[in-house]
Structure formats: C-alpha cells, structure tokens
C-alpha positions as CSV (number, residue, x, y, z in Angstrom):
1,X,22.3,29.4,-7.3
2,X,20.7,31.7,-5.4
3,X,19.3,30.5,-1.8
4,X,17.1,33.0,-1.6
5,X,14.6,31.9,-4.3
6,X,14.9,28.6,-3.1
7,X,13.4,29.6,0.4
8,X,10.7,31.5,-1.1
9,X,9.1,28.5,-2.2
10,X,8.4,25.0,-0.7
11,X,9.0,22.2,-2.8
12,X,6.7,19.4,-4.3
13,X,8.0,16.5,-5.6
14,X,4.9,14.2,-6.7
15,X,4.3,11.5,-9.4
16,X,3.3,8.3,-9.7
17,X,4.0,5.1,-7.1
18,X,7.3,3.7,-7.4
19,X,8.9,6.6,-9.5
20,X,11.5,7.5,-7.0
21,X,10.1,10.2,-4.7
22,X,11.2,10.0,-1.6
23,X,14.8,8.7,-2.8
24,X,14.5,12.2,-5.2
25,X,13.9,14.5,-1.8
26,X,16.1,12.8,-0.1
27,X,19.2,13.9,-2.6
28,X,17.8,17.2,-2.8
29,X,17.8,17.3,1.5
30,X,21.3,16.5,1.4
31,X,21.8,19.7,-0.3
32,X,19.5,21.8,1.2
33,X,19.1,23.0,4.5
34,X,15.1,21.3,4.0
35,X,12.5,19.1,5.9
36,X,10.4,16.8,4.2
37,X,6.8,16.9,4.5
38,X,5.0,13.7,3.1
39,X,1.3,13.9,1.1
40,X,0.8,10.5,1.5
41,X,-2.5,9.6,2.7
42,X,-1.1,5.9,4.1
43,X,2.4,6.7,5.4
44,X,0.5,8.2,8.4
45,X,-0.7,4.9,10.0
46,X,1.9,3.3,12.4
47,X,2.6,-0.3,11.8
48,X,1.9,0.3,7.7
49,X,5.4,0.0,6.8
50,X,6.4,-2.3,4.3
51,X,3.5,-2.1,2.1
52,X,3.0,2.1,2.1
53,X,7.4,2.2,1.2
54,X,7.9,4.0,3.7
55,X,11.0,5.9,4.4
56,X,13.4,3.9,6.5
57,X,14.5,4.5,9.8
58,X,17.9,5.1,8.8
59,X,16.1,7.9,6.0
60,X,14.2,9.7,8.7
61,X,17.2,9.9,10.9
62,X,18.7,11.9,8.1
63,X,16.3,14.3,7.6
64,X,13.1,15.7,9.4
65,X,9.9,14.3,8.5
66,X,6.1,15.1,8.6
67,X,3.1,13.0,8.7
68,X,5.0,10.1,9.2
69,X,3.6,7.7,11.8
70,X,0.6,9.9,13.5
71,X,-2.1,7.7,13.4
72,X,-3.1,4.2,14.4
73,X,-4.9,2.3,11.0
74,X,-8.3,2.5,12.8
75,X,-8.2,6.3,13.2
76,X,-9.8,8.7,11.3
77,X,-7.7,11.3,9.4
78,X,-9.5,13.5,6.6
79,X,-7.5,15.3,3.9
80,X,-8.8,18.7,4.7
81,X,-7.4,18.0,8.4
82,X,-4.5,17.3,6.4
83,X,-4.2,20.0,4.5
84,X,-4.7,22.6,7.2
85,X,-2.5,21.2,9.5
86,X,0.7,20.6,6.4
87,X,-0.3,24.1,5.3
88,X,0.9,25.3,8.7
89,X,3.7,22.9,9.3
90,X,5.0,24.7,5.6
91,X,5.1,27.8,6.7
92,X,7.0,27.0,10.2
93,X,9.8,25.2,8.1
94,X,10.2,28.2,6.0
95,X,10.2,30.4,9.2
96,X,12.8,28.5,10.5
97,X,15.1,29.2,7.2
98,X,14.4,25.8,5.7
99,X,12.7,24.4,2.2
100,X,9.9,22.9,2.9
101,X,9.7,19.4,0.4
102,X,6.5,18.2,-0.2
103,X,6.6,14.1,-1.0
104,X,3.7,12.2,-2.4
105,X,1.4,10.8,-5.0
106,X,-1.9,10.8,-2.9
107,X,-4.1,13.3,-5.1
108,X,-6.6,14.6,-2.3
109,X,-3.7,15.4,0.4
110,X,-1.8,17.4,-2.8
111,X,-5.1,19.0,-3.4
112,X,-5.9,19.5,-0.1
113,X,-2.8,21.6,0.6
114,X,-2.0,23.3,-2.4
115,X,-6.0,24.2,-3.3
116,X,-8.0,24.0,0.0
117,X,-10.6,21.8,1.4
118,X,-12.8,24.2,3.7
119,X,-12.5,24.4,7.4
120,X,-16.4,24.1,7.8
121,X,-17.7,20.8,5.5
122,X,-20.4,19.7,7.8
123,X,-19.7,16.3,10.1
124,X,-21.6,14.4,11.9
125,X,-20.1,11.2,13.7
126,X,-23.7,8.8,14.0
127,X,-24.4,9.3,10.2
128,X,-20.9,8.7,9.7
129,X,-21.4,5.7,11.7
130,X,-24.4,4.4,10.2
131,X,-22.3,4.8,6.8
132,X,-19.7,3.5,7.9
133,X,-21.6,-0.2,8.7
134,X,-23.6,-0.1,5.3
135,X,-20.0,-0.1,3.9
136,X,-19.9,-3.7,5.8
137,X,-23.0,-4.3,4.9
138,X,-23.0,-4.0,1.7
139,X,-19.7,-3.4,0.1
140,X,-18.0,-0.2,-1.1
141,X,-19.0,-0.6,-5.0
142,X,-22.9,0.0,-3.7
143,X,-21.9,3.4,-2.0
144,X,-20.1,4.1,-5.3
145,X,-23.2,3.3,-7.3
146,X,-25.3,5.6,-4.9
147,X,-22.9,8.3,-5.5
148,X,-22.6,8.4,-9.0
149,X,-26.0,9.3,-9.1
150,X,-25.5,11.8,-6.5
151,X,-22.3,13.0,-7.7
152,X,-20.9,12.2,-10.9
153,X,-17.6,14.2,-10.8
154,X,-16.6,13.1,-7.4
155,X,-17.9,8.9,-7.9
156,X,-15.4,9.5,-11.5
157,X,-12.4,10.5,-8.7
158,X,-13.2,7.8,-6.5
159,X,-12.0,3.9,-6.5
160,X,-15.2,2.4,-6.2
161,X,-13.4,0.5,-3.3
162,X,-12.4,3.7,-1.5
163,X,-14.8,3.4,1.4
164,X,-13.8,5.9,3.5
165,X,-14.0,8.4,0.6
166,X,-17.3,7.3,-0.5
167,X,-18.7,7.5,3.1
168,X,-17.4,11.1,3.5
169,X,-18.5,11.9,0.1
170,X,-22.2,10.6,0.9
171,X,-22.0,11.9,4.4
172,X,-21.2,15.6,3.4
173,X,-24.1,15.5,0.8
174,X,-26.6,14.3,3.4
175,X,-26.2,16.9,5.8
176,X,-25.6,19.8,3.3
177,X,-28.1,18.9,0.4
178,X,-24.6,19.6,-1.5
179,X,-22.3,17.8,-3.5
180,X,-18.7,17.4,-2.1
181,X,-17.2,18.5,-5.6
182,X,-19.7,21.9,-5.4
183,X,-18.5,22.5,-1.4
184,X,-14.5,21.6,-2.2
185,X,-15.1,24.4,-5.7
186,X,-16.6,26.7,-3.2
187,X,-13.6,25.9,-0.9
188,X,-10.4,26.6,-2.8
189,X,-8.4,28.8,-1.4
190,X,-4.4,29.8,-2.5
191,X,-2.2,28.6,0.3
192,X,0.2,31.8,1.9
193,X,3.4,30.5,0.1
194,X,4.4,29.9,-2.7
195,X,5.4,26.3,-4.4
196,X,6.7,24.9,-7.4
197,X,5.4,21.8,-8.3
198,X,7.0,18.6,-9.9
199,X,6.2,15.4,-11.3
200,X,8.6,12.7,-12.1
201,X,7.9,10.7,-14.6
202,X,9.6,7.6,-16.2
203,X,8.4,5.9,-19.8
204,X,5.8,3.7,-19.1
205,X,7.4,0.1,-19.2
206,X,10.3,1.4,-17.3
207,X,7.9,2.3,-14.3
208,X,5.3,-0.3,-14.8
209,X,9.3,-2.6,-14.3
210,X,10.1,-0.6,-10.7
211,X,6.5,-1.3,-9.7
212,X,6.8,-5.3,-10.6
213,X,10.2,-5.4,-8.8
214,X,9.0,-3.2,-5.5
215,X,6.4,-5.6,-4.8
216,X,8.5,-8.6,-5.2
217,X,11.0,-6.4,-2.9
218,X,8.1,-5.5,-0.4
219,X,7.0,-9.5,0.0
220,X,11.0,-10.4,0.6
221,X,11.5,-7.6,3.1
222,X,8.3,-8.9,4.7
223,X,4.7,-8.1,4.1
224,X,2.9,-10.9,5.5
225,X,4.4,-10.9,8.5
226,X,3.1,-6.8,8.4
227,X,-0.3,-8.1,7.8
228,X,0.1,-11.0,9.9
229,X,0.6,-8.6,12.9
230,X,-1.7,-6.0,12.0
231,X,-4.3,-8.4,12.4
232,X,-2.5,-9.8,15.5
233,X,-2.9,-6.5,17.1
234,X,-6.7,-6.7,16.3
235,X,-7.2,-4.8,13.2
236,X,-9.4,-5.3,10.2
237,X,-8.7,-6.1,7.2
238,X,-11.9,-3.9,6.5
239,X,-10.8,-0.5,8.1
240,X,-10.4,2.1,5.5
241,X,-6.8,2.3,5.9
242,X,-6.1,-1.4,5.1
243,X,-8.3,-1.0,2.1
244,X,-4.7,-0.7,0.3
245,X,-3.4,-2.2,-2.8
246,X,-0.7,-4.6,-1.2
247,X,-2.7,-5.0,1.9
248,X,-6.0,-6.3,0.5
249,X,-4.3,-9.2,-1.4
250,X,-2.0,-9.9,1.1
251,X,-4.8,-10.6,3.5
252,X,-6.9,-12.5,0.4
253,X,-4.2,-14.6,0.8
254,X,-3.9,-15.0,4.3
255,X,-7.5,-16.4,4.7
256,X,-6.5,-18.8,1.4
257,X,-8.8,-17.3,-1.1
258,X,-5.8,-16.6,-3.3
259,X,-2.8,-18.5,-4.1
260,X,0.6,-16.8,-3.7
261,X,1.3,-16.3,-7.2
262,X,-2.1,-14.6,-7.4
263,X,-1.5,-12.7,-5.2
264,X,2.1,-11.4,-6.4
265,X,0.1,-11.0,-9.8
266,X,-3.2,-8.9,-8.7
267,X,-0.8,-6.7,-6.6
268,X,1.4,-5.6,-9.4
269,X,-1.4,-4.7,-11.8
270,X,-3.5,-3.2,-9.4
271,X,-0.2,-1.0,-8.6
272,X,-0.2,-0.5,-12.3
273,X,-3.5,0.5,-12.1
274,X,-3.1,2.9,-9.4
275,X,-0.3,4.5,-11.0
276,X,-2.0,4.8,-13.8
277,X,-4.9,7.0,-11.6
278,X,-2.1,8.9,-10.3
279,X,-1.1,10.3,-13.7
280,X,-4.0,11.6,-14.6
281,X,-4.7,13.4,-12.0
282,X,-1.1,15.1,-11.9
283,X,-2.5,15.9,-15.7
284,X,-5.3,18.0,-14.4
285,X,-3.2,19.9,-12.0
286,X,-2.2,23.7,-13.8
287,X,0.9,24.3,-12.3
288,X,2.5,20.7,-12.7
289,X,5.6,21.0,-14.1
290,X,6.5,17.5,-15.7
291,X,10.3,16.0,-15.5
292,X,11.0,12.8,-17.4
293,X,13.4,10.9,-16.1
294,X,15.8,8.1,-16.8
295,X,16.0,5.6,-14.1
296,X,20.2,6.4,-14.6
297,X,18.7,9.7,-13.5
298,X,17.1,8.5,-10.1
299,X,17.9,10.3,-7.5
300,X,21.1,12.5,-7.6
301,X,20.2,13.5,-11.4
302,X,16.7,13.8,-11.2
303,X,17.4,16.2,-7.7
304,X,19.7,18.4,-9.8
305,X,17.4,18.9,-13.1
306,X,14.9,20.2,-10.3
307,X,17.8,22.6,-8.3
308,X,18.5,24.0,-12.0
309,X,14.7,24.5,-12.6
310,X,14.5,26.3,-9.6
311,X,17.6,28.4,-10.1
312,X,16.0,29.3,-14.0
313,X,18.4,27.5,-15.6
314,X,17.8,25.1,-18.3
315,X,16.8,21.2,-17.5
316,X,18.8,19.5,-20.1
C-alpha cells in the first residue's frame, strides 16, 4: 500500500448511530500513524458520557483525539465554529505526517467541515436570548412551525425538537432578511485537502439489533446516575445539549412521567428514528462512498475493506 496516498487525504468514517464508528477508526489507528477527529455534535460536552458512546478512557489513551470533552452542556458551540476550527485541526495532523480520521454521524458538523458554513452568518446574542426563552415558553415544535413557513428546506432538516437549531435558524433569518439554507448555499466552500468519505452500513434489522442492545448496555453501564448528576451539578434538562435521545427519556423518567420500561422502549425507537435521519442524509451527500458491512466484519474487517479502497484495490 502505498503511504503516500494515504497522507494525502484525511479520512471520514460516518454512518448511522450504533454502526461501529469509532470501534472502525480505532482498528484503522492501530495501523496508521493517525489521530482521530470526532464530528459529533454531543461528544463535546463534558459529563455527556454514557449516553453520547463516547470513546473510553482507555480508547483515547490509545489514540489522539479531537473535540472530545471541550465544552460544558450549557455552552454554546455552533457547527460553523466547528467546522473552521476541525478544518484547521485537519490540516495540522497531516502536517505533522499523520491521517487525519474524521468520526461521526452528526450531519451539520460533516457538512460543516467538508462544505463550509461561512465565517460571517450574522449573530446577535439578545435576539438569541429572547429566542432562546420563547423556546421555554412555548416549546420547540412552535419555532419549527414558524420556520417552516420561513424556511421550508431547512424546517424539513430540522427535528422539530432541535431547539438550538431552530433558534439559530430563526435568528440568522431575523437579522439577514435571509434564509439559513440561501446563506449556508452562498457559503460552501471546498476545504484545502482532500478526503475520502465512508459510510458504514449494516442491513437494517441487524442495526436497528445493535441499537436495542446499546441502549440496554448504556442504562447497565449507568445512565441515570449520568443524568442524576448532570442535574446535580445544576443543569437543565432543557439546555439544547440535553435535548438528546437517551437524555430526554432518561430525565422523563426521573421526574416519574414514564415508567422504566417506557422509557427503555421510547429510547430505542427514537434511536431507530434518528438513525434513520442519519441515512438519508449520508444519501444526499455526492462523494459518499457506501460500505455494507457484516457485523462479523466490525471493526478489523470493516477497517481493512476501507485500507484496500484507499490503496485502489478492490473491496470484496
């Protein structure tokens, strides 16, 4: 293989939740002189652990890692700050003689990095406030509503309970008189390396069997006591980062509006759910190169199908 091509590009491993990411760019760190960088718009917040799968301790000892822990949940972090900051944490890995692997499934920190979300969308931190309480006040689903009408192609991205998307979105159109989707079209711009692109995927039932058995895994390894402390430590259950599948029905819970099993149940499909968002977004993406996968494949395989597609050679 030659090391040479594989330097010339960064890496992106992406696809759905539960697939087998960061296990997949961890095999292909251990034979690469690499550093993972993750796209994954929750990983950031510290004290999120259990609930975003985050690498283990023991993981990120083996390899370096970006945009792991470096935010507290009630912090604001945007995905164009993301993608201008990964875009230049890229290009230092590959100066320092390393592949850069890109690792996640959160659609605007791919997009953000790989497309571009312009330096100058206009912000303005009191009507961001203001916002920010009529999400309170009235629930995300309204600001959804209000944005459809404002902007259909970016209210058909959005979970209508993705409030901090939906504030920015409305924000953005109130001080520009211009939609976010017409600003981030008028914003694309090719990052300065080059990148190949991959997407696990698994058949359907196999992944939809993962996701059941991670969240079973995530409530025995401790997710209510996450919660428990997250609120102990005085956060809300209503700050955008905590507005997280796992999260939100772990705190439903919590303040007994849900029974366990409920709980376990609405978690898993809204997983599924997500997932599901996930794929078709990585099916509107050009230069996505799909790799179906076995779970027998997960990780050492699936790491050498994507070494081989690197090096030319056939997959299978």
């Amino acid at each position: 293989m030659n090391d040479a091509s594989l330097l010339a590009h960064a890496l992106v491993i992406a696809g759905p939740t539960a697939v087998g990411k960061t296990e997949v760019a961890l095999a292909l760190a251990r034979r690469l002189p690499a550093e993972i960088v993750s796209a994954d718009s929750r990983q950031i917040y510290r004290g999120m652990d259990i609930g975003t799968a985050k690498p283990s301790a023991a993981q990120l000892r083996q390899v370096p890692h970006h945009f792991i822990d470096i935010r507290n949940p009630d912090e604001w972090y945007t995905a164009g700050e993301y993608g201008r900051a990964a875009r230049q944490v890229v290009l230092e890995i590959m100066q320092r003689g390393k592949t850069p692997i890109v690792v996640g499934g959160s659609g605007f920190y791919l997009q953000a990095l790989l497309e571009g979300f312009s330096a100058a969308l206009p912000s303005d931190l009191r009507l961001r406030a203001q916002l920010q309480q009529r999400l309170l006040d009235e629930g995300a689903p309204a600001l959804h509503r209000e944005l459809a009408q404002i902007d259909p192609a970016a209210a058909a991205r959005l979970h209508p309970n993705d409030g901090h998307r939906l504030v920015r979105a409305l924000e953005v159109h109130r001080l520009s008189g211009v939609t976010l989707t017409e600003l981030q079209q008028r914003a694309s711009e090719p990052p300065a390396f080059r990148y190949r692109f991959f997407c696990l995927v698994l058949e359907r039932h196999r992944l939809y069997e993962r996701i059941d058995r991670r969240v079973l895994a995530m409530l025995e390894a401790g997710l209510l006591q996450e919660c428990r402390q997250l609120l102990a430590r005085g956060y809300s259950p209503h700050l955008n980062a905590l507005q997280t599948v796992g999260y939100q029905e772990a705190f439903q819970f919590l303040k007994g509006e849900i029974s366990h099993q409920q709980m376990v149940t609405l978690i898993q499909r809204h997983t599924r759910q997500y997932a599901k968002r996930q794929l078709t977004w990585f099916r509107r993406r050009p230069h996505c190169e799909w790799l179906a996968v076995e779970e027998s494949d997960l990780p050492e395989r699936a790491a050498e199908l994507i070494l081989q597609a690197m090096a030319g050679e056939s997959v299978r």
